[in-house]
N, C-alpha and C positions, 0 to 999 in steps of 0.2 A: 505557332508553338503548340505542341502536341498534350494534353491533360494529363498526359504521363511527366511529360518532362514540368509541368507546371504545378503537377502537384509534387512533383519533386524539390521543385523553387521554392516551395511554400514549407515545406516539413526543412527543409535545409533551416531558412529564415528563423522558421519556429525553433528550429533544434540551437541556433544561435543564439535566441534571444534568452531561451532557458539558460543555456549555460552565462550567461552575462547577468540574469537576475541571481542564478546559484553565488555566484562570485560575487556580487554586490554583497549580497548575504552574509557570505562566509567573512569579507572584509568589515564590514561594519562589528559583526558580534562574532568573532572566533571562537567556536566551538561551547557559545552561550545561546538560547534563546531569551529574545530582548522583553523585558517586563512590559508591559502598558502599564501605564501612569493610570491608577487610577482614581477615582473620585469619593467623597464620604462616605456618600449614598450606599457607592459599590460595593465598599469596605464593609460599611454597617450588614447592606444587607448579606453578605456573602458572610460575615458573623455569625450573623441569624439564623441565616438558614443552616450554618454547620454546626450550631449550638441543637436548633431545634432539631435534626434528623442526627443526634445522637443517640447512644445508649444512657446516657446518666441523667439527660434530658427525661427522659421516658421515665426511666425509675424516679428520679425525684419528684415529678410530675404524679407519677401514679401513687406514691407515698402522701404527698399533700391530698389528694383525694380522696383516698382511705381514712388520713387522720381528720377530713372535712367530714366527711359521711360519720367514721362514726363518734365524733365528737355531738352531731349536731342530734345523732338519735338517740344514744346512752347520755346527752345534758339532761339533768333536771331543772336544775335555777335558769339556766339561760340559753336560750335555742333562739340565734341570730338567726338563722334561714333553717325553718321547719322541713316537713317531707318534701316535698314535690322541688324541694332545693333551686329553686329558684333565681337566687343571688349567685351560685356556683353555676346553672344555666349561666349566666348575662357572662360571670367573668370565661368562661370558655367559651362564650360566642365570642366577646371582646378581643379575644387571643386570637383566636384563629382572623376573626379579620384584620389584626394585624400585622399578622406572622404570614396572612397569604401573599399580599403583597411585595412582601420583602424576599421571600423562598422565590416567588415569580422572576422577581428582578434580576437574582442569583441564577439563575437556570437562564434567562435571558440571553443575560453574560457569557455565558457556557458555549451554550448554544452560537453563538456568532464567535467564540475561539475555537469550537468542535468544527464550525464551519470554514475558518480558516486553514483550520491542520488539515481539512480533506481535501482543498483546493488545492494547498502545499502537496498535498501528496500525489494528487490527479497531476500537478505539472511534473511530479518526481518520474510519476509513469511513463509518461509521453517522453519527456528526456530519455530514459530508461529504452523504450520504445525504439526511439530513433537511433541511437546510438547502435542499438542491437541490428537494424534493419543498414548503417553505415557499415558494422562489423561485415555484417553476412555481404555486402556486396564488394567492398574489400575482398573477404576470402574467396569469391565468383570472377573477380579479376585478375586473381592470383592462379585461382585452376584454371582461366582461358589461358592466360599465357604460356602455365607448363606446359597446356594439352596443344598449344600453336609450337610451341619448344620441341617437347616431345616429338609431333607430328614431322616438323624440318629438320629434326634431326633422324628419322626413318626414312624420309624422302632422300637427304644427304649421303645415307649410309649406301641406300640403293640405288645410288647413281654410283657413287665409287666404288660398289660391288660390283657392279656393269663394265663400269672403264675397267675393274681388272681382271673381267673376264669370269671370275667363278660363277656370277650369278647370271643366267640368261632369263631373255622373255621369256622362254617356255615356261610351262607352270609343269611343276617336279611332279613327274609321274608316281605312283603309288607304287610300291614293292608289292612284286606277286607275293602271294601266303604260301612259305614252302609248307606239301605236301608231308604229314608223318610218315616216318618209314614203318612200311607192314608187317605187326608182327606175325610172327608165323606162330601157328599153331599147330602145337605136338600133334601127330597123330600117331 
C-alpha cells in the first residue's frame, strides 16, 4: 500500500470519526451548549472573582479607603490606627490573600473551557479540511470524465467524418494570400 493511498485511509477514517463525534453532539444537546455541573468551590469562586474585577468593587473599595484615611488623620478623640496605618496594611494584605486564591481558581476554570472550545475548533477545521480537499477531488473526477467524454466524442466525430468522406488524412493546406490589386497611379 502506497503512503499516498494510506494517508488517504487515514484522513477518510479521521474525516468519519469527526463527522460521528459532530452528530453525537448535535443529538445529545440541539442547538444548546451542555452546562458542567458545577461545584461550591467553583461557584464561590467565580462570584469572587466577578465581584472583585468590577467597577463598583473598585469604587466602593476606594471610597472605604478614603473615608479610613481620613477619618483616622482629621480624629481628634479617637485614632484606631494612627499614621503609618497599619491595621488597614493587615486588612488589605488579608484581602488579597484571600481574593488570590479564589480569582486563581476562576481563571483555572476558564482556562481548561478556553482549552476545550479550541480543541472543539482544531476538530471543526480538520473536518472543514477534509471535506474541502473530498469536494476538490470529486470536482477533478468530474473534469477527468468530461475531458475522457469530450475527447471520445472528437475521436467519434472524426472517424465518421472519414467514413463519409469530407474529412481526409491530409492536413488542410493553407490558402494562398490573394495578392492586392495595383493601384495605379495618376500620371
Amino acid at each position: 500500500m502506497s503512503l499516498l493511498s494510506e494517508l488517504h485511509d487515514k484522513e477518510q477514517s479521521m474525516l468519519q470519526d469527526l463527522r460521528d463525534l459532530r452528530r453525537k453532539q448535535r443529538e445529545l444537546a440541539p442547538g444548546a451548549k451542555p452546562k458542567p455541573e458545577l461545584t461550591v468551590g467553583q461557584i464561590v469562586a467565580d462570584w469572587v472573582a466577578a465581584r472583585m474585577g468590577s467597577w463598583p468593587f473598585i469604587i466602593i473599595q476606594s471610597i472605604i479607603l478614603t473615608l479610613w484615611i481620613v477619618l483616622n488623620v482629621t480624629a481628634v478623640v479617637m485614632r484606631w490606627d494612627p499614621y503609618p496605618f497599619i491595621l488597614l496594611n493587615l486588612a488589605l494584605s488579608f484581602q488579597a490573600a484571600y481574593a488570590a486564591p479564589f480569582i486563581m481558581m476562576s481563571q483555572n476554570r476558564q482556562q481548561d473551557i478556553d482549552r476545550r472550545e479550541a480543541e472543539n475548533d482544531y476538530h471543526v477545521n480538520i473536518k472543514a479540511e477534509l471535506e474541502i480537499e473530498a469536494l476538490h477531488q470529486k470536482i477533478d473526477a468530474l473534469r477527468e470524465n468530461e475531458i475522457q467524454l469530450l475527447t471520445q466524442t472528437v475521436v467519434d466525430l472524426t472517424q465518421l467524418l472519414k467514413a463519409s468522406g469530407v474529412c481526409k488524412d491530409e492536413p488542410a493546406k493553407p490558402a494562398k494570400p490573394s495578392k492586392p490589386p495595383r493601384s495605379r497611379k495618376p500620371s
